[in-house]
Wavefront OBJ file of the C-alpha trace (Angstrom):
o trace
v -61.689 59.805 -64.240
v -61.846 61.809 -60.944
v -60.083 60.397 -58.068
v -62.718 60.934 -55.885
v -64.942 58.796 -58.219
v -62.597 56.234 -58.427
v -62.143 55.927 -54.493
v -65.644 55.236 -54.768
v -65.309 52.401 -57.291
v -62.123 50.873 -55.287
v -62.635 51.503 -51.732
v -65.394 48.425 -51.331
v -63.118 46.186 -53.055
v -60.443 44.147 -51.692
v -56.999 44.717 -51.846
v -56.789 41.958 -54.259
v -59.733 43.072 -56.857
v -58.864 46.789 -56.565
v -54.838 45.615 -57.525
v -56.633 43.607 -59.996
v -58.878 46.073 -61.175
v -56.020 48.725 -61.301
v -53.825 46.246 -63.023
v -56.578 46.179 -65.944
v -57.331 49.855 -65.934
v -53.877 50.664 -66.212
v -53.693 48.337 -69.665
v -56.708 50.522 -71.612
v -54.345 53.071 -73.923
v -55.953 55.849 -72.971
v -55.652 55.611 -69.438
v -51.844 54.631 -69.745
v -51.425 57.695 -72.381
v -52.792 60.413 -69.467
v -50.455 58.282 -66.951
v -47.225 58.754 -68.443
v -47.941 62.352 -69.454
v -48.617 63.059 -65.555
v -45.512 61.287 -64.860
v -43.595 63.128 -67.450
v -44.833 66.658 -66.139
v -43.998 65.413 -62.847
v -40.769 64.375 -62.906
v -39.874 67.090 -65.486
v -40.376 69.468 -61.799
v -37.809 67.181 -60.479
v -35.261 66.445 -62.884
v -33.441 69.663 -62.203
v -32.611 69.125 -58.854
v -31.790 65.902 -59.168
v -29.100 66.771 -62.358
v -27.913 69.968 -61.057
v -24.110 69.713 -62.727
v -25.500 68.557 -66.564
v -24.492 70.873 -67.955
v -21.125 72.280 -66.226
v -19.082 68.946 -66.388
v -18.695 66.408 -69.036
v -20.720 63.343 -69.194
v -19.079 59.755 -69.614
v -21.284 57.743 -71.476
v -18.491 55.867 -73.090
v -15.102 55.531 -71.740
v -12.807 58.136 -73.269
v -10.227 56.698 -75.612
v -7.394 58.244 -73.675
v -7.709 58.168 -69.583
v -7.672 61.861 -67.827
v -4.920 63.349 -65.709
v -5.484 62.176 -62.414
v -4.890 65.604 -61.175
v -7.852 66.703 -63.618
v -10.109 64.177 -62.345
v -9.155 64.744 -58.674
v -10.083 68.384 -58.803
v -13.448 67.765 -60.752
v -14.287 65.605 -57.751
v -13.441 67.994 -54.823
v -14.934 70.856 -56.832
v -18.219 68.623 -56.827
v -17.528 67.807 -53.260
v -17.045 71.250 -51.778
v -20.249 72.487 -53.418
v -22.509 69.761 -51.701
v -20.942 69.716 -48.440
v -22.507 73.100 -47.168
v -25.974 71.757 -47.113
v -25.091 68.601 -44.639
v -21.960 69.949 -42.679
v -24.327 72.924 -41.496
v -27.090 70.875 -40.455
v -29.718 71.530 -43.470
v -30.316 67.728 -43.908
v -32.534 65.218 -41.573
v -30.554 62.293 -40.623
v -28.113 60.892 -44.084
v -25.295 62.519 -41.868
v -24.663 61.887 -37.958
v -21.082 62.986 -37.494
v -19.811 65.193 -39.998
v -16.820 66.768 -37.637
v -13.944 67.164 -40.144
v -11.197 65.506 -37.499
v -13.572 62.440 -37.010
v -14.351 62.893 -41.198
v -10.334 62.578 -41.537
v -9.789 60.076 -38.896
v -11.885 57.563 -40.515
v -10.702 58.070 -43.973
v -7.044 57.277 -42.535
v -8.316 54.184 -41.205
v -10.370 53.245 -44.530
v -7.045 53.628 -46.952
v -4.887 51.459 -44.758
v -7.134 48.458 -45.306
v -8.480 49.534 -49.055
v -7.787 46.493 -50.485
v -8.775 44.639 -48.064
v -11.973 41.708 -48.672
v -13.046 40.052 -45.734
v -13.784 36.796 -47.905
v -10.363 36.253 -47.538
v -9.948 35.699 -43.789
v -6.513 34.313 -44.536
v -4.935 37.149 -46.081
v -6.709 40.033 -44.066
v -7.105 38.171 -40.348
v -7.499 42.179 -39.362
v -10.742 42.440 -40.753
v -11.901 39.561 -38.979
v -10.932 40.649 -35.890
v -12.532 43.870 -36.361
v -15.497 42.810 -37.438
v -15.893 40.360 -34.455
v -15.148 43.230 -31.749
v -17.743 45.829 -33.703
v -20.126 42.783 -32.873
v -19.457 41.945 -29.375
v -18.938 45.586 -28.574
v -22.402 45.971 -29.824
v -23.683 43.397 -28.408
v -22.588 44.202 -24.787
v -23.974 47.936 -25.315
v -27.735 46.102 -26.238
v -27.285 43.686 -22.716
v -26.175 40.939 -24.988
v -24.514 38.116 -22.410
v -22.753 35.047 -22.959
v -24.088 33.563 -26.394
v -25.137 36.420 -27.900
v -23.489 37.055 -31.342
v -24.016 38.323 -35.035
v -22.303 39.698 -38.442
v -21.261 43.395 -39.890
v -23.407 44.148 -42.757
v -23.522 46.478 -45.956
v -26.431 48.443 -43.776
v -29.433 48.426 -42.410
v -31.426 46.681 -45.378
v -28.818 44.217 -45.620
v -29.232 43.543 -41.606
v -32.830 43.315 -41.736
v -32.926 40.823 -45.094
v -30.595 38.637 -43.154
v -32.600 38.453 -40.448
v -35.663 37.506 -42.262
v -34.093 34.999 -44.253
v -32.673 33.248 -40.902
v -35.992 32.952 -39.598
v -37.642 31.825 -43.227
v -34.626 28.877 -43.018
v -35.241 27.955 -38.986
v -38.855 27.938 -39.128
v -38.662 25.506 -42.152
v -36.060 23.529 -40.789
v -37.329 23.012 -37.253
v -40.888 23.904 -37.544
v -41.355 22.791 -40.765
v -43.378 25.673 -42.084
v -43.533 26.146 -45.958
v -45.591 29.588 -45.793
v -44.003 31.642 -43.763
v -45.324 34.983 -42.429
v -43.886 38.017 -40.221
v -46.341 40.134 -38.298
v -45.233 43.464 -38.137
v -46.654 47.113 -37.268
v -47.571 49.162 -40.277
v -44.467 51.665 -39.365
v -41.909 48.826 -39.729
v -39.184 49.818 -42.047
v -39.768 49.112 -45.886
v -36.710 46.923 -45.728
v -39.167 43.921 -44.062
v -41.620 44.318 -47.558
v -38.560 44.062 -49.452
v -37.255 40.662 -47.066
v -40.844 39.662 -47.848
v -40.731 40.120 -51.794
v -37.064 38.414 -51.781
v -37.857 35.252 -49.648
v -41.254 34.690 -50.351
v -42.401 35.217 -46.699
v -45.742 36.723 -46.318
v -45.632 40.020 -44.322
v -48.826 40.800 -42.184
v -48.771 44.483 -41.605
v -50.753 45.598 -38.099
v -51.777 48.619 -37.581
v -50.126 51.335 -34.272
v -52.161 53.015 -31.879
v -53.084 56.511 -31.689
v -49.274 57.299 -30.146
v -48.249 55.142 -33.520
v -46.571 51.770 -31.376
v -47.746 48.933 -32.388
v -51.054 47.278 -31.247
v -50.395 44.578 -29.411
v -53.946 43.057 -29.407
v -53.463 43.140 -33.129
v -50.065 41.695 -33.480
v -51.631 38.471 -31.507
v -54.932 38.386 -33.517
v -52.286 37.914 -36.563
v -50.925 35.215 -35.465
v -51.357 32.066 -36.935
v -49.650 28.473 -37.367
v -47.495 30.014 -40.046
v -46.193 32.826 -38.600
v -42.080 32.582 -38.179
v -41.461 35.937 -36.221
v -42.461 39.208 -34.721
v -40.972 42.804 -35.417
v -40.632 45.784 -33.377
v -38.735 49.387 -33.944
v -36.703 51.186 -31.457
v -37.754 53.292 -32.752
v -39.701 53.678 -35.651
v -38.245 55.802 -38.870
v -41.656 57.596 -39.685
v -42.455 58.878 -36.089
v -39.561 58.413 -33.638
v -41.263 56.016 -31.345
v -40.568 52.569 -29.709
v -43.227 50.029 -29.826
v -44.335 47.406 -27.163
v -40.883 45.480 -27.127
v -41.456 43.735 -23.883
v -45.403 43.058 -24.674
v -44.150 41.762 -28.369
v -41.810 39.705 -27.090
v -43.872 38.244 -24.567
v -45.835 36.671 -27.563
v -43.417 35.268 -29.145
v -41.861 33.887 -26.139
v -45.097 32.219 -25.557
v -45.495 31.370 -29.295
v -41.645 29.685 -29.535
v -41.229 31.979 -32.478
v -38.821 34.943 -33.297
v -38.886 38.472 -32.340
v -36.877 40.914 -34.381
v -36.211 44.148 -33.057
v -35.377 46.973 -35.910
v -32.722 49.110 -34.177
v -30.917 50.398 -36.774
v -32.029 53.831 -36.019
v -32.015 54.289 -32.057
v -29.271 51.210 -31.000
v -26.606 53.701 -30.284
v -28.741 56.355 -29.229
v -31.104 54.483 -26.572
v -28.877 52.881 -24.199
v -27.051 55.975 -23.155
v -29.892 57.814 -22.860
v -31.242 55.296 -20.436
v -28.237 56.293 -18.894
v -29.249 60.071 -18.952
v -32.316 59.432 -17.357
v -34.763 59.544 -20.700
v -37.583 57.511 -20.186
v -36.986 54.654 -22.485
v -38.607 51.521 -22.083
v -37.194 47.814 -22.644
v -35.741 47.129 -25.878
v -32.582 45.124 -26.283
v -31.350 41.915 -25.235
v -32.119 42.286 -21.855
v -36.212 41.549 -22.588
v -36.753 37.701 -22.581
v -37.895 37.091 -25.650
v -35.566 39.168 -28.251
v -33.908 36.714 -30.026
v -32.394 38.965 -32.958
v -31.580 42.961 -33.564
v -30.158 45.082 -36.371
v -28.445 48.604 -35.497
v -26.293 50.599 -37.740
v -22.815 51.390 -37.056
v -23.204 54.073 -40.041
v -25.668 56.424 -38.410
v -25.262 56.587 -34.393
v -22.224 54.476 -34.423
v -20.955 57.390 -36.618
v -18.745 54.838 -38.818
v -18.726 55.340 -42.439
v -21.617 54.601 -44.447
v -22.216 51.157 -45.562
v -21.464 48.686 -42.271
v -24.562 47.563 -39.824
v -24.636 44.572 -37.404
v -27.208 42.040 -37.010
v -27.127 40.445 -33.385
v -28.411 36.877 -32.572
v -29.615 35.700 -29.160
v -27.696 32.758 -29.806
v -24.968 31.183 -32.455
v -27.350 28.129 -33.428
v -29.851 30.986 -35.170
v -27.149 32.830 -36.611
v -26.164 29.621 -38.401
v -29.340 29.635 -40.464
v -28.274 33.174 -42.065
v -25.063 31.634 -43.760
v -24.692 30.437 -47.017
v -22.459 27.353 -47.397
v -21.533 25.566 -50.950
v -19.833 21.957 -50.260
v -20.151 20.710 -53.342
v -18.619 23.357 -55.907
v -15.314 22.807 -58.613
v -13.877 25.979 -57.544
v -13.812 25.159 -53.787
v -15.563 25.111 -50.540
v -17.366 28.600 -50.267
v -19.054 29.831 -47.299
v -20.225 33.388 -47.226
v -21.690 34.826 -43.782
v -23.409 37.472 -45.196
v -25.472 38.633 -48.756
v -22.314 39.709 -50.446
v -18.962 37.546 -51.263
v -16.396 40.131 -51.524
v -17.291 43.079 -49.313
v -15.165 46.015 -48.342
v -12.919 44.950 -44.989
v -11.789 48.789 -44.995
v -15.491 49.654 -44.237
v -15.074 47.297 -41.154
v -11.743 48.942 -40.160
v -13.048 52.059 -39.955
v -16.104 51.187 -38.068
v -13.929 49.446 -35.279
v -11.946 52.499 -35.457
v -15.064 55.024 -35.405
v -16.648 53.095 -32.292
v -13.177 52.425 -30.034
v -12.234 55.873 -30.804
v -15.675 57.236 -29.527
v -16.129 54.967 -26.325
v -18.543 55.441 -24.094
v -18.030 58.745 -22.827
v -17.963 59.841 -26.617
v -21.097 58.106 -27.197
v -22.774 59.719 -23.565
v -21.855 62.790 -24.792
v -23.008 62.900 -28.357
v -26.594 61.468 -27.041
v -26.702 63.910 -24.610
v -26.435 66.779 -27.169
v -28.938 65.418 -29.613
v -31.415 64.843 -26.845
v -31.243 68.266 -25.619
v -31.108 69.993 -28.828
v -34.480 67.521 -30.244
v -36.004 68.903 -27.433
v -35.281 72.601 -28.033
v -36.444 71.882 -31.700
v -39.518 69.635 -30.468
v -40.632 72.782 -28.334
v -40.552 74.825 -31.235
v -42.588 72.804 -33.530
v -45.030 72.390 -30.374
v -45.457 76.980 -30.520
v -46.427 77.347 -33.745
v -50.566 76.810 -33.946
v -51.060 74.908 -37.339
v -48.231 72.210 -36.820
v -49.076 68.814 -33.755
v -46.314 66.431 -33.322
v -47.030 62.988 -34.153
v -46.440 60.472 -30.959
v -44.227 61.015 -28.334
v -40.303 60.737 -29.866
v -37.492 61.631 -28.462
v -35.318 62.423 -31.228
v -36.899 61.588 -34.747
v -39.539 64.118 -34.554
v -42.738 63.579 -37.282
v -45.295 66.316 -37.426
v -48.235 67.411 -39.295
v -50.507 70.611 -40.348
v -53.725 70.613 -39.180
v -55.252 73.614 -41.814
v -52.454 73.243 -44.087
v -50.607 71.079 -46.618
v -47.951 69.690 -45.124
v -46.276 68.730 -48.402
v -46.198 72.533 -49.229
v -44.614 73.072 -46.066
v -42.284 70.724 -47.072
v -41.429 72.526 -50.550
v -41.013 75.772 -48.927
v -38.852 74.533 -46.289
v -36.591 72.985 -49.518
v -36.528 76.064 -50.838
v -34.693 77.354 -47.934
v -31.952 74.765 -48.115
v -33.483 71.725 -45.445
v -33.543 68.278 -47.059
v -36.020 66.515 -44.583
v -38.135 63.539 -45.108
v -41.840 63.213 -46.025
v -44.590 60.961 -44.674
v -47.528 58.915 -45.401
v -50.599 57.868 -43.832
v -50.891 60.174 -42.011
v -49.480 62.901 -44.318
v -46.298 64.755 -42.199
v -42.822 65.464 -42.262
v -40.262 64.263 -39.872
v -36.784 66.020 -39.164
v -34.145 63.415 -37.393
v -31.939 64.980 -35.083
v -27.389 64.791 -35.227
v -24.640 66.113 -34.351
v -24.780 68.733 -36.766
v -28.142 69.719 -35.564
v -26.301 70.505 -32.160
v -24.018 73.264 -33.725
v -24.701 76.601 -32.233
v -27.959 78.313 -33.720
v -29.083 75.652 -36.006
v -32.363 74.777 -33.777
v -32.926 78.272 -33.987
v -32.913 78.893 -37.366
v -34.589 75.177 -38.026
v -37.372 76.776 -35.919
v -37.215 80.543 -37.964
v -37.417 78.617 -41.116
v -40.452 76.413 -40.565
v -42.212 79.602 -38.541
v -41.854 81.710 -42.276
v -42.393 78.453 -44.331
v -45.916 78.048 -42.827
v -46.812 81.786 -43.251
v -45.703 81.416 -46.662
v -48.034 78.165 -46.972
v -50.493 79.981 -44.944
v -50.723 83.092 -48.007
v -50.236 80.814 -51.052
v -51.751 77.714 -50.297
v -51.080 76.375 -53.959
v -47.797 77.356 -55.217
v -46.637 74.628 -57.889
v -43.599 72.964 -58.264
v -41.486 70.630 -55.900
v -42.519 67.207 -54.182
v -45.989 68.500 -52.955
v -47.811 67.253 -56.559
v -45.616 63.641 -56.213
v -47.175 63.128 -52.279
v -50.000 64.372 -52.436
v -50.685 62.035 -55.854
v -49.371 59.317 -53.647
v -51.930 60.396 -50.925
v -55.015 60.245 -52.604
v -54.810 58.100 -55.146
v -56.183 54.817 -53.995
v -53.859 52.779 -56.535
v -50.550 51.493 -55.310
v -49.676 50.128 -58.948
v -49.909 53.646 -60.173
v -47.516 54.981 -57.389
v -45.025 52.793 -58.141
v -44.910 53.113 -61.671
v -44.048 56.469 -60.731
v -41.558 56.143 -58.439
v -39.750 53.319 -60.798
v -39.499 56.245 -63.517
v -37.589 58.371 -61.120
v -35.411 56.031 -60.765
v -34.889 55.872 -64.454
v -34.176 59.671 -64.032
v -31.598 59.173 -61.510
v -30.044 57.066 -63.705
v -30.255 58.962 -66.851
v -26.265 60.726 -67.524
l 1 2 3 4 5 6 7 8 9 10 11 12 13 14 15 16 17 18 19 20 21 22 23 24 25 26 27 28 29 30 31 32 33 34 35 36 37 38 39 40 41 42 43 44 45 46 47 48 49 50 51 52 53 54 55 56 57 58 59 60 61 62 63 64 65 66 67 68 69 70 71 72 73 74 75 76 77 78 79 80 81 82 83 84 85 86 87 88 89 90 91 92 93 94 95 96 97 98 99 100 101 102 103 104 105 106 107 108 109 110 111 112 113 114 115 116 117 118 119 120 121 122 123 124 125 126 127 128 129 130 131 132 133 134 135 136 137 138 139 140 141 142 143 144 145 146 147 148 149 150 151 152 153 154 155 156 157 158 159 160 161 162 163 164 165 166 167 168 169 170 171 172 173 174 175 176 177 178 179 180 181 182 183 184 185 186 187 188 189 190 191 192 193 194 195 196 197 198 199 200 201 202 203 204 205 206 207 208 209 210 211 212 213 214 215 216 217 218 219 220 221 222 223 224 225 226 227 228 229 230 231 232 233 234 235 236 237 238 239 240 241 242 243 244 245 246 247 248 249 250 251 252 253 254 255 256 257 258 259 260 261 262 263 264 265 266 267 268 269 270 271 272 273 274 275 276 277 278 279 280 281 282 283 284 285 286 287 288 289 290 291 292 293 294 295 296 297 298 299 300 301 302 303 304 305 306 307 308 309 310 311 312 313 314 315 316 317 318 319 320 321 322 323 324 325 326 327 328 329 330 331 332 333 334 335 336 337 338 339 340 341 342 343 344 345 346 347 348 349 350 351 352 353 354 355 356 357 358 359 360 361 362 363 364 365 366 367 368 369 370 371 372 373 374 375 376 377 378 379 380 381 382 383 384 385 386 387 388 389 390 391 392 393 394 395 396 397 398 399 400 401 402 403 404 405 406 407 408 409 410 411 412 413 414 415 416 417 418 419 420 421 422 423 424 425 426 427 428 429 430 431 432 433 434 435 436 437 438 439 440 441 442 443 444 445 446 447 448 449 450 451 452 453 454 455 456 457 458 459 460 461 462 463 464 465 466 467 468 469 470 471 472 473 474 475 476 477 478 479 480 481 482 483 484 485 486 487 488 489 490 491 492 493 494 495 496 497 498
């Protein structure tokens, strides 16, 4: 069936009939037979890129009856190592890397192995890592205008931060309020991590839509409140388009309201206050709006810590109570856990104290200051060339479209020259976020050179096959969600194929 004909069949439906009517659809043998073969063809494109040493290495798909020579298995890694660290250490990749400077690289690995065995469940044999991880907090917490009270836990990562936070306001609401359906209002552009709290905790999430510079609509966000609703969420910024919603105006309503206001900062918390401090124009955000009574920034991106620690800050300790887990009543022991995990890795935390008192603020001044310039050297670029319109006003994470072209195409061809940046729905773009390795002399240039050819090259072959184009642009027009994420759940079984 077309998929223009079946927009026509869906689009006067609601979202439950069309799921339902997918759902059913989806079932007739046929229709599943031309699905998977679609898939199959599609991720058959893919597969090579994503598998690129199959055939140069030996698999493990059992363990070998004798173990390897660590020397062997040591120089198997770095050979794998050294051939992927081109691509991020010279600034091909948007965002997945904000440091990458070998000393700082070193520095943090030093500090990782002298805690390796370290589990902060364990306060009483590793006090270290709870001292660590309770200066990474207040040190955050002072750089978001956090005062007396304010407080909060290191994380696994953003996700993790953002789950947390959900589930402390699912807990307080039912506890205090005593609200059994709980629902978040949040803008469209909130990060997928808030569908995912929503899925885990049973909360109902009540996506708003953003205004034509893609912050959320205010008007909306109170016209979605109802008796239920436990919280508000905002971004500073937003991951698709780099912009910072209505803080102040959000948190008015909740203030009003006597409900929560979350404010998503993994992204731009250590970016945003020191460029306040460079004279950007960025408006209220952090603890020092009335209102805020939670935020989540990542120590792993702009903290430039190693990847897998986040904080999530409470206005006060009373609400961070709710997001502990406590078991009185179990034969092997009183168990309290602050976070998702039991065991987690206290070397993580070790290195993230080290990564952030090593960096202080001048380090942190500085590093903004480089990004900001060089985003805006790149934004300018973007802004020359005729069939390309940047998406809101952002500072840093900078989303942008084609206005004759296919911006997934762009996309391909811009793959094809080595850049690993990020696609985007509704509105179809692509965003590149700005780091340190972005700042490296000539890389805005030749980001700029690259995207100048890869739009001629769109421009004369509108329809060259191959790459993610056919996978978004599927996801684009096909008015079933169902179908989409039967998709992407069989790339994940590719990923985890040997």
């Amino acid at each position: 069936m077309a998929r223009s004909r079946l927009r026509q069949i869906i689009n006067p439906l609601g979202a439950r009939a069309a799921a339902a009517f997918e759902a059913a659809l989806r079932r007739i043998p046929a229709v599943q037979r031309r699905l998977e073969a679609q898939y199959a063809a599609l991720l058959a494109d893919i597969e090579p890129s994503l598998k690129p040493y199959r055939h140069e290495f030996p698999a493990y798909t059992r363990l070998p009856p004798v173990g390897r020579n660590r020397d062997d298995i040591l120089a198997m890694m770095r050979q794998l190592a050294e051939r992927e660290t081109p691509r991020w250490r010279d600034g091909y990749v948007s965002g997945a890397v904000y440091h990458g400077d070998p000393d700082h690289l070193a520095f943090l690995n030093q500090a990782y192995a002298l805690h390796s065995v370290s589990n902060p469940l364990h306060v009483d044999l590793w006090p270290s890592i709870a001292r660590y991880e309770a200066e990474i907090v207040a040190m955050t917490a002072t750089m978001l205008g956090g005062g007396p009270g304010v407080c909060g836990t290191v994380t696994s990562g953003g996700t993790e931060s953002i789950l947390l936070a959900m589930k402390t306001y699912r807990d307080w609401a039912r506890e205090r309020l005593g609200i059994r359906h709980p629902e978040v209002v949040a803008p469209v552009t909130a990060h997928a991590a808030f569908d995912k709290a929503a899925h885990y905790f049973g909360i109902r999430l009540v996506r708003i839509p953003v205004d034509d510079g893609f912050r959320a609509d205010v008007a909306a966000a109170r016209r979605a409140l109802t008796r239920n609703t436990i919280a508000l969420v905002g971004s500073a910024p937003s991951f698709p388009h780099g912009v910072i919603d209505p803080i102040a105006d959000l948190a008015a309503l909740a203030h009003d309201r006597r409900i929560g206001i979350h404010v998503d900062a993994c992204l731009g918390g250590f970016v945003l206050p020191w460029a306040q401090r460079l004279g950007y124009p960025v408006p209220p955000f952090d603890f020092n709006v009335p209102g805020v009574t939670s935020i989540s920034v990542d120590t792993h991106k702009y903290g430039y810590a190693p990847k897998g620690t986040s904080v999530i800050l409470y206005r006060t300790e009373a609400l961070r109570r709710f997001q502990y887990y406590v078991a009185a009543d179990w034969p092997g022991g009183l168990y309290v856990s602050p976070t998702m995990a039991g065991s987690r890795p206290g070397a993580l935390s070790a290195a993230a104290w080290a990564a952030m008192v090593s960096m202080g603020e001048q380090g942190y001044l500085e590093a903004t200051r480089r990004i900001l310039e060089t985003a805006h050297r790149i934004r300018t670029g973007i802004e020359a060339i005729p069939e390309l319109r940047i998406l809101g006003d952002p500072l840093w994470v900078i989303a942008f479209t084609a206005t004759r072209l296919d911006i997934y195409r762009i996309l391909d061809r811009m793959a094809q020259r080595g850049w690993n940046l990020n696609g985007l729905h509704h509105p179809p773009a692509v965003h590149i976020c700005v780091t340190l390795p972005h700042t490296a002399p000539g890389v805005a240039d030749r980001f700029i050179a690259d995207l100048r050819d890869s739009v001629a090259a769109v421009r004369r072959e509108p329809r060259a096959r191959g790459g993610m184009a056919p996978v978004y642009g599927m996801a684009a027009s096909l008015p079933f969600r169902g179908v989409i994420g039967d998709l992407l759940r069989r790339y994940l079984d590719v990923v985890y194929k040997p």
